[in-house]
Backbone as CSV, one residue per row, in Angstrom:
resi,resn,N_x,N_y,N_z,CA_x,CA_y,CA_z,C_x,C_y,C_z
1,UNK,32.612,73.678,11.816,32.157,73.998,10.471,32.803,75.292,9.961
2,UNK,32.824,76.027,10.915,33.611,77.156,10.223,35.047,77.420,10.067
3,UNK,35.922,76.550,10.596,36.862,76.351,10.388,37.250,75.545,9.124
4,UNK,36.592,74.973,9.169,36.141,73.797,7.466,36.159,74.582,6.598
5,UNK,35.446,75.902,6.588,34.985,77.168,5.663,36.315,77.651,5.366
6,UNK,37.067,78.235,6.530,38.375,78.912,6.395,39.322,77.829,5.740
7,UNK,39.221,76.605,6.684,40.232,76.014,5.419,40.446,75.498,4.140
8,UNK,38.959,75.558,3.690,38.934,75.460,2.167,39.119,76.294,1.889
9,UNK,38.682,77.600,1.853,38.502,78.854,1.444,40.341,79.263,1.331
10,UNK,41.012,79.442,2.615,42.477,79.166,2.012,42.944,78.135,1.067
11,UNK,42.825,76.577,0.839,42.993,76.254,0.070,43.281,76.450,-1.442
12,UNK,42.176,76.585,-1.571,40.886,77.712,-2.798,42.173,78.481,-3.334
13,UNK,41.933,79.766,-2.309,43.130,80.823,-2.847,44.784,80.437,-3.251
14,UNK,45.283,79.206,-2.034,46.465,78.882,-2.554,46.848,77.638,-3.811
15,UNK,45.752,76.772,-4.140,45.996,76.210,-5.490,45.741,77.584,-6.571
16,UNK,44.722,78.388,-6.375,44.887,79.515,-7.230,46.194,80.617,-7.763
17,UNK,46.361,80.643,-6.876,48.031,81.315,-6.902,48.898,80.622,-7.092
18,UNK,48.933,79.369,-6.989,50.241,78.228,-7.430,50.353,78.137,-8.940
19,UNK,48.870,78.507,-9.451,49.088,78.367,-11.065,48.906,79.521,-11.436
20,UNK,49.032,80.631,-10.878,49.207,82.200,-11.682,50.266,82.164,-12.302
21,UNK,49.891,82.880,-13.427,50.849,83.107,-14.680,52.309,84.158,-13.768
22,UNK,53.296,83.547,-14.340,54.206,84.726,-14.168,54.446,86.155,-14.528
23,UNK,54.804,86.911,-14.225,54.861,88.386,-14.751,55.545,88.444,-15.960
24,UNK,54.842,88.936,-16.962,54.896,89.191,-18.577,57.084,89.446,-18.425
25,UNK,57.370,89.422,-19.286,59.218,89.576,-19.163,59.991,89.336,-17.670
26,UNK,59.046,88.652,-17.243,59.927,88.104,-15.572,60.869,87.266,-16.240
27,UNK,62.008,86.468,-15.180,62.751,85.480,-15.466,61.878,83.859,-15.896
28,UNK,61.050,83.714,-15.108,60.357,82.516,-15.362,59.366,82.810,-16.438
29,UNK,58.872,84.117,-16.645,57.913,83.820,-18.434,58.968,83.873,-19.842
30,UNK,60.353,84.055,-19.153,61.436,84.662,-20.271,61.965,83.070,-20.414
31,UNK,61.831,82.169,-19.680,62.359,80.814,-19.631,60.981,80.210,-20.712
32,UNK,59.785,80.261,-20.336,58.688,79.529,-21.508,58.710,80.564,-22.417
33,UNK,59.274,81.599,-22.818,59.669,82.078,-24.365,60.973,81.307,-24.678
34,UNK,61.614,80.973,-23.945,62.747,79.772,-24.473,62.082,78.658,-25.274
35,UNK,61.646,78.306,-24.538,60.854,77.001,-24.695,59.856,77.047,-25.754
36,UNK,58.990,77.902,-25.983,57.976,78.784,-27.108,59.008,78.921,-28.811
37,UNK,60.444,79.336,-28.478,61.222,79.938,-29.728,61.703,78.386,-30.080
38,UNK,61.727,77.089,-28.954,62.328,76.489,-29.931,61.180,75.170,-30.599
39,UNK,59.997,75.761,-30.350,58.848,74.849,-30.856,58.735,76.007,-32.300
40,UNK,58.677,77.055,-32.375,58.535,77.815,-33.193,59.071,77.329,-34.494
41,UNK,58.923,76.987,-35.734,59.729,76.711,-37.049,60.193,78.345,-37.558
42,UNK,59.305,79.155,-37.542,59.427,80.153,-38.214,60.854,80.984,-37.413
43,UNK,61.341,80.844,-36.059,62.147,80.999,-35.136,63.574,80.048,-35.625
44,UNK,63.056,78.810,-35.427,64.431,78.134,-35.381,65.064,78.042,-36.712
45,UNK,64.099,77.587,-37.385,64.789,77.440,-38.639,64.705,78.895,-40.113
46,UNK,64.002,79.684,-39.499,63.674,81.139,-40.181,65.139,81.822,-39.876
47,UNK,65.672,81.551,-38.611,66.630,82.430,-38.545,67.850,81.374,-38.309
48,UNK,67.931,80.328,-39.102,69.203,79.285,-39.149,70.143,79.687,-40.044
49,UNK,69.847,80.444,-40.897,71.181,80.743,-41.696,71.509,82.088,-41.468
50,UNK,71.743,83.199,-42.483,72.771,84.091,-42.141,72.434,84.964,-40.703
51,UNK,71.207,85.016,-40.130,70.914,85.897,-38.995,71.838,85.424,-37.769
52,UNK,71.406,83.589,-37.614,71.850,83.424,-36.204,73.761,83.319,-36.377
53,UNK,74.344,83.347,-38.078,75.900,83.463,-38.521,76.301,84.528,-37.794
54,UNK,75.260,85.609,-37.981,76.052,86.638,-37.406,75.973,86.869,-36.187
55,UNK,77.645,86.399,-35.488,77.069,86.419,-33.743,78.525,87.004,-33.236
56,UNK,79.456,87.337,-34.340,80.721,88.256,-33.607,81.572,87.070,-33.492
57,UNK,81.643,85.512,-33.779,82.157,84.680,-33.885,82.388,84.381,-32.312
58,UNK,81.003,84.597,-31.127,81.421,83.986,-30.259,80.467,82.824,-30.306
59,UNK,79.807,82.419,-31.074,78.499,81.225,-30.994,77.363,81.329,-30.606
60,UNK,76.978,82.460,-30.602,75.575,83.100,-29.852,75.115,84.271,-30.467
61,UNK,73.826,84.396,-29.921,73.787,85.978,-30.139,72.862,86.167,-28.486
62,UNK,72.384,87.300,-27.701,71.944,87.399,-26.984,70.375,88.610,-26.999
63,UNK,69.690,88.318,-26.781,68.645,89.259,-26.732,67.882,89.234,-25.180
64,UNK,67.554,90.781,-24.837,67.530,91.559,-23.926,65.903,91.736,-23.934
65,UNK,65.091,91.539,-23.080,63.763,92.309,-23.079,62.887,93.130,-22.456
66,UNK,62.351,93.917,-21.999,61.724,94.343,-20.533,60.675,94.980,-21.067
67,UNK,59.980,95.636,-20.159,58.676,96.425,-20.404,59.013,97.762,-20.355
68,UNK,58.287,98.631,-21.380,59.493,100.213,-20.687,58.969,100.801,-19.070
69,UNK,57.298,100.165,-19.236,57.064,101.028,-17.775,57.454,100.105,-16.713
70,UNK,58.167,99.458,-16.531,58.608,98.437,-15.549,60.067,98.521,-15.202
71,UNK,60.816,99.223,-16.439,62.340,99.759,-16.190,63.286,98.813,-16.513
72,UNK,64.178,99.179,-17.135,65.580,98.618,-18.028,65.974,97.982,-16.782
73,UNK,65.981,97.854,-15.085,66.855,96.732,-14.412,66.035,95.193,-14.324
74,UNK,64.491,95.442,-15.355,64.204,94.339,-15.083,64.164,93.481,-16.374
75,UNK,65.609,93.437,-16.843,65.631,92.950,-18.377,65.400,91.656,-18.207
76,UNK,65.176,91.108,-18.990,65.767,89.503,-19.322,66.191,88.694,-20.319
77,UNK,66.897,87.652,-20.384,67.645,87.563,-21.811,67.296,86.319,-22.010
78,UNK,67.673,86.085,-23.482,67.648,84.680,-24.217,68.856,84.678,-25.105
79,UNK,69.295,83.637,-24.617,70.412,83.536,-25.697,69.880,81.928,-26.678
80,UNK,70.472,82.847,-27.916,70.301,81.841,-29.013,71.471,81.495,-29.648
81,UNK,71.625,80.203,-29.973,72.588,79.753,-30.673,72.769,79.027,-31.711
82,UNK,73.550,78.994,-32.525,73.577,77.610,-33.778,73.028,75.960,-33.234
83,UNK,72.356,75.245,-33.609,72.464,73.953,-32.933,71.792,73.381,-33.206
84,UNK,71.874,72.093,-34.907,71.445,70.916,-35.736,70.705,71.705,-36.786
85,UNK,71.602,72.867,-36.988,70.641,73.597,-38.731,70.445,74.317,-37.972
86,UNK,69.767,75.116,-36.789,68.484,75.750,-36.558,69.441,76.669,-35.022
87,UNK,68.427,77.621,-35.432,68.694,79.175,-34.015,68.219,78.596,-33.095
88,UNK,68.209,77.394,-32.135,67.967,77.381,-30.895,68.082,78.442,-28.996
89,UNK,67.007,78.155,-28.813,67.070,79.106,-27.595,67.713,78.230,-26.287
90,UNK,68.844,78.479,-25.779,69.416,77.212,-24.533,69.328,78.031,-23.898
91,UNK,68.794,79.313,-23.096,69.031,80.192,-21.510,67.634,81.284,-22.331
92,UNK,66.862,81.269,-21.183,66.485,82.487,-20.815,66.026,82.714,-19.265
93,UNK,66.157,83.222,-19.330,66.213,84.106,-17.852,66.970,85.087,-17.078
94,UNK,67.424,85.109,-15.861,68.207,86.454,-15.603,69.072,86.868,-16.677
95,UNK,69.681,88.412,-16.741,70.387,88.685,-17.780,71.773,88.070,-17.305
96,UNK,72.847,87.533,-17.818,74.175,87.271,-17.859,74.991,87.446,-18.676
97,UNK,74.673,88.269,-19.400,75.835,88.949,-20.621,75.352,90.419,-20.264
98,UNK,75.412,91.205,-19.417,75.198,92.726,-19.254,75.901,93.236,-20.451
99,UNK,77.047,92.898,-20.898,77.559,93.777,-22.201,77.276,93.370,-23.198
100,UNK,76.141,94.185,-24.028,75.729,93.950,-25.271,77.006,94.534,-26.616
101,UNK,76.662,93.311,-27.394,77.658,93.867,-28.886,76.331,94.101,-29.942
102,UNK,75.969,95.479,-30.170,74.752,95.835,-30.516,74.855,95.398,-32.397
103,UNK,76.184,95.293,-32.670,76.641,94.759,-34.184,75.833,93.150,-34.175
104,UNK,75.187,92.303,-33.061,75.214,91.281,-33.143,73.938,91.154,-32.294
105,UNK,73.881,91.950,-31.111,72.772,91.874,-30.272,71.749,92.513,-30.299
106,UNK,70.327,92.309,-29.333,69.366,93.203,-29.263,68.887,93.208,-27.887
107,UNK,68.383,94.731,-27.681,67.853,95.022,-26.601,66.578,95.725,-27.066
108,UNK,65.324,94.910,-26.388,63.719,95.304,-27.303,63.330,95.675,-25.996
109,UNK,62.255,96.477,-26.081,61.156,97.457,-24.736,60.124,98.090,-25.652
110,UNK,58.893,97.928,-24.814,58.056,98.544,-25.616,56.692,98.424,-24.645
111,UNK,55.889,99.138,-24.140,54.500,99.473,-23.128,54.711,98.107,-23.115
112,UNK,53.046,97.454,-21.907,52.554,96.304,-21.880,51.540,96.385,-22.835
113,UNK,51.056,97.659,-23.184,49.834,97.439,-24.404,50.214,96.917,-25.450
114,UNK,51.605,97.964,-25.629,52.040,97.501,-26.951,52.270,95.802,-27.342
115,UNK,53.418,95.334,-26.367,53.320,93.943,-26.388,52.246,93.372,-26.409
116,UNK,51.596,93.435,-25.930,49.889,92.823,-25.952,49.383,93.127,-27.108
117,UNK,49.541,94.123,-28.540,48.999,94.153,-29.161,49.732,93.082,-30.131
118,UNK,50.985,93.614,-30.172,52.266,92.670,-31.076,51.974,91.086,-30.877
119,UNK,51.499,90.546,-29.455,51.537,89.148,-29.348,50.347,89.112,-29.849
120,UNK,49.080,89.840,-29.775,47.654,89.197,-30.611,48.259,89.592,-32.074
121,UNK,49.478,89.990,-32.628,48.792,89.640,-33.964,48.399,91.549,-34.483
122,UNK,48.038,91.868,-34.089,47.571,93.325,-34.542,48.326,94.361,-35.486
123,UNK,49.764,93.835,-35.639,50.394,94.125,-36.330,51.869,93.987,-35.833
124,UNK,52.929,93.862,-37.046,54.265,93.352,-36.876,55.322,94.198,-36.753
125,UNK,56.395,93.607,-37.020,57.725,94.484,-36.843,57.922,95.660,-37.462
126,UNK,57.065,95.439,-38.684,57.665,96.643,-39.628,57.044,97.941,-39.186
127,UNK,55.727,97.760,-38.567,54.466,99.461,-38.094,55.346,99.410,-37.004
128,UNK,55.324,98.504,-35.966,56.367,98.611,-34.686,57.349,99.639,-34.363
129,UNK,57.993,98.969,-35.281,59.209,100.068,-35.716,59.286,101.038,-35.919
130,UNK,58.646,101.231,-37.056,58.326,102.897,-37.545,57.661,103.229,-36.839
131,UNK,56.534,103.262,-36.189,56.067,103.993,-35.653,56.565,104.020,-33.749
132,UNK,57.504,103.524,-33.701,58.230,103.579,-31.980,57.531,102.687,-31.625
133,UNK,56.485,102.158,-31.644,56.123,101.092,-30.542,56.865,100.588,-30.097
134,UNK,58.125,99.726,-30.895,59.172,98.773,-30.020,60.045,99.499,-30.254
135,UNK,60.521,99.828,-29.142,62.202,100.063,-29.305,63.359,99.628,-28.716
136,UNK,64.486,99.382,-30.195,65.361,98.030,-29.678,66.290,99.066,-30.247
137,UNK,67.415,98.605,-29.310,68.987,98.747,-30.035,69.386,97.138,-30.641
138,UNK,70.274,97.414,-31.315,70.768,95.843,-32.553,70.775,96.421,-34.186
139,UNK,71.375,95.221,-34.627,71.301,95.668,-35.852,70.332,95.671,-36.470
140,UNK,69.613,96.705,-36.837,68.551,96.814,-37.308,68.714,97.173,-38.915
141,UNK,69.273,97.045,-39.675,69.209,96.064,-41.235,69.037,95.104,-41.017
142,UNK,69.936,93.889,-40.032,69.563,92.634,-40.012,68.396,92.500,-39.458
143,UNK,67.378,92.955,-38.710,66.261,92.663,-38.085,65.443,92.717,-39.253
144,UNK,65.389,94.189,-40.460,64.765,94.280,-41.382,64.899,93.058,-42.464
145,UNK,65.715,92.216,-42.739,66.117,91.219,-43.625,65.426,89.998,-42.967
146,UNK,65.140,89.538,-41.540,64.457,88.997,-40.896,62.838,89.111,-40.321
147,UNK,62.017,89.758,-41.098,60.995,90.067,-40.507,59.732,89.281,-40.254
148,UNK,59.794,88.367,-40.731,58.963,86.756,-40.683,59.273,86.662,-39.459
149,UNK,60.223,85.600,-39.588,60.508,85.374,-37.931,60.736,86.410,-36.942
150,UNK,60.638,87.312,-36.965,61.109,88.577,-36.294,59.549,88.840,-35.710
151,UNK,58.874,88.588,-36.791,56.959,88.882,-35.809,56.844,87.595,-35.459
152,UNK,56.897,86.826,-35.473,57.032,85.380,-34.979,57.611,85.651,-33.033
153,UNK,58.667,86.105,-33.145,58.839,86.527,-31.906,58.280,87.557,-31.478
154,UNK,57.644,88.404,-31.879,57.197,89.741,-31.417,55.622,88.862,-30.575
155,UNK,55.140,87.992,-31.476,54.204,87.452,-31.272,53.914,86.321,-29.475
156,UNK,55.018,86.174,-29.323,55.744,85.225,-28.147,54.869,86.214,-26.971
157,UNK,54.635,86.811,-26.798,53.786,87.468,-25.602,52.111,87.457,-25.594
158,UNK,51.717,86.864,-26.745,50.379,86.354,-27.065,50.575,85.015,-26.385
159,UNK,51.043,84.081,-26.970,51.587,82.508,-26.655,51.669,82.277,-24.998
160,UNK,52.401,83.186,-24.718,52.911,82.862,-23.154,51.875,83.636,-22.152
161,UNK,51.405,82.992,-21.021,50.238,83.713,-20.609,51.690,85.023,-18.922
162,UNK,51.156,85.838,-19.075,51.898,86.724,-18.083,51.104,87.802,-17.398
163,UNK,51.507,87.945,-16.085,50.489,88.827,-15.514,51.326,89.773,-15.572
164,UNK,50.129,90.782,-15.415,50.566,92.397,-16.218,51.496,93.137,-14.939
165,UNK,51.447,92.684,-13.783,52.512,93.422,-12.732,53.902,93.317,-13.146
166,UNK,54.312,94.543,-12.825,56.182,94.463,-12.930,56.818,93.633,-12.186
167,UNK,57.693,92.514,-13.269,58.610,91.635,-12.608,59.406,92.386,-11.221
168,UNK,59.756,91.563,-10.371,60.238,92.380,-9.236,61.561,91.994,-9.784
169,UNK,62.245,93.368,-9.400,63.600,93.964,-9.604,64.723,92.899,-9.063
């Protein structure tokens, strides 16, 4: 009988942990923000014309994300591209473009509170900004000309469930 105990009781704990959320900007919660941007309308087709044009004429653009208290080596990226009208997301996960073209790209960081406030909704790109909460390198006129869809993604960390530990390095 008591072995019965222990082995449910492990059980228990390991279906529990099989469905824990991934770590908030890990590679695998940066893959269901892929997946999140291209159910999004306000994403795909908000940023189908001149935003996702401007990509340096290599067919992409790439964006960078991490937590600041978790540290810039644990970025992760999404690349977006042109594809049937609309900014589709085809990669996220580990970074693979380390060299950003900041005329075209972005690199966003900002607390876990902060994100947590940005994904409920509490307010958007524009207080963000100004007031430091997020801070991104990119072109930021074009981010300002985009700001619909721009909290639309800010919002992507509400949507996706992530546990608050730092992705491992």
């Amino acid at each position: 009988m008591k072995h019965a105990s222990i082995a449910l009781a492990t059980l228990a704990f390991l279906a529990t942990t099989a469905h824990a959320a991934p770590a908030m900007m890990s590679v695998e919660w940066t893959a269901q923000a892929c997946d999140a941007w291209n159910k999004d309308s306000d994403l795909t087709t908000g940023l189908a014309d001149k935003w996702i044009k401007n990509d340096a004429n290599r067919g992409y653009k790439i964006i960078h994300l991490y937590r600041t208290e978790c540290g810039e080596t644990t970025q992760t990226e999404m690349k977006i591209v042109p594809k049937d009208g609309k900014a589709q997301c085809v990669y996220g996960g580990a970074v693979q473009n380390a060299k950003m073209d900041y005329a075209v790209d972005y690199t966003m960081h900002a607390t876990t509170a902060r994100w947590d406030e940005m994904g409920a909704g509490e307010y958007g790109p524009m207080k963000a900004m100004m007031f430091g909460r997020l801070k991104f390198s990119g072109p930021k006129v074009e981010a300002m000309t985009v700001m619909g869809p721009f909290e639309a993604f800010l919002r992507l960390p509400g949507k996706i469930p992530g546990d608050k530990a730092c992705p491992a390095k």
